[in-house]
C-alpha positions as CSV (number, residue, x, y, z in Angstrom):
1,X,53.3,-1.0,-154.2
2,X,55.5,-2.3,-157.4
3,X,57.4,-5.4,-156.9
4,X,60.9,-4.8,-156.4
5,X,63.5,-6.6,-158.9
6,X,66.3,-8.8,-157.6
7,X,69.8,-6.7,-157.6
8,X,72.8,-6.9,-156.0
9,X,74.4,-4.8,-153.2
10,X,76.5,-2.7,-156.1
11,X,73.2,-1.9,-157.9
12,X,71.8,-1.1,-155.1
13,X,74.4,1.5,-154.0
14,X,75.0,3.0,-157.7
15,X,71.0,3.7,-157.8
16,X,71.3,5.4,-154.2
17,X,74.6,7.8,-155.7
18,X,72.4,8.9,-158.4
19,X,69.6,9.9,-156.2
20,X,72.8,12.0,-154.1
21,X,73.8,9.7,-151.6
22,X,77.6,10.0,-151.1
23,X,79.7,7.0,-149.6
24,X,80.7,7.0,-145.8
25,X,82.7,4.1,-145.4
26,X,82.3,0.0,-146.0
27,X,83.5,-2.7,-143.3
28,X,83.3,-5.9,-144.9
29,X,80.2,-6.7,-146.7
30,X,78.1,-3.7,-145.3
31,X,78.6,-0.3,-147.6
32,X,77.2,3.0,-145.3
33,X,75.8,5.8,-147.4
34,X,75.2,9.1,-146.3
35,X,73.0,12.3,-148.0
36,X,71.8,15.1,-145.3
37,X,70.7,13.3,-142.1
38,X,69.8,10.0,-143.8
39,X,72.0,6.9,-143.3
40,X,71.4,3.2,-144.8
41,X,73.5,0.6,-144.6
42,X,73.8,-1.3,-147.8
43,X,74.6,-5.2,-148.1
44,X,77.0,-5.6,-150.8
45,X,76.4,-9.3,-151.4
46,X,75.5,-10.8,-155.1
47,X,71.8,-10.6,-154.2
48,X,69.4,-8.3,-151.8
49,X,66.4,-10.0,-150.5
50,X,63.5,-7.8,-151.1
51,X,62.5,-7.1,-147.0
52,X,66.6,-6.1,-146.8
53,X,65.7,-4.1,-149.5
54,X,62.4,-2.2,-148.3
55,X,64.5,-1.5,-145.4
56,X,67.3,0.1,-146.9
57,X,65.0,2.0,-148.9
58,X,62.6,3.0,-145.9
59,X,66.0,4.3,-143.9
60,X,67.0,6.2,-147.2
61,X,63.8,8.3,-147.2
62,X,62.9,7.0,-151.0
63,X,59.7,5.2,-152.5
64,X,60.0,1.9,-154.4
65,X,59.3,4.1,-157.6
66,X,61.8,6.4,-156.9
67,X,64.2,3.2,-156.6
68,X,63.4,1.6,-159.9
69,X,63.4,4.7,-162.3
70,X,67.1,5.0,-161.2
71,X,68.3,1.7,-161.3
């Protein structure tokens, strides 16, 4: 498994767009993205710790790989 690289929350959610996830709504901090029947909650702070990220990544369906060719 590839070590992930430290983004931030907008990163995070413009790499999840690309792959077709479409935004929901935010409230506060906390961005929800939607594509099909997946839903992850993304932190939009200036830095995602990696386990935050795994997770948002494992309720978004997508492999680590997936994640960093479309950062």
């Amino acid at each position: 498994m590839p070590k992930l690289p430290c983004v931030s929350g907008a990163k995070v959610a413009k790499a999840l767009e690309r792959l077709g996830f479409v935004r929901q709504r935010q409230k506060g901090s906390h961005l929800v993205l939607r594509r099909g029947g997946s839903v992850c909650v993304v932190p939009m702070h200036r830095e995602v710790d990696q386990g935050t990220l795994r997770g948002v990544l494992r309720q978004a369906g997508i492999s680590p790989e997936e994640f960093v060719d479309n950062l």
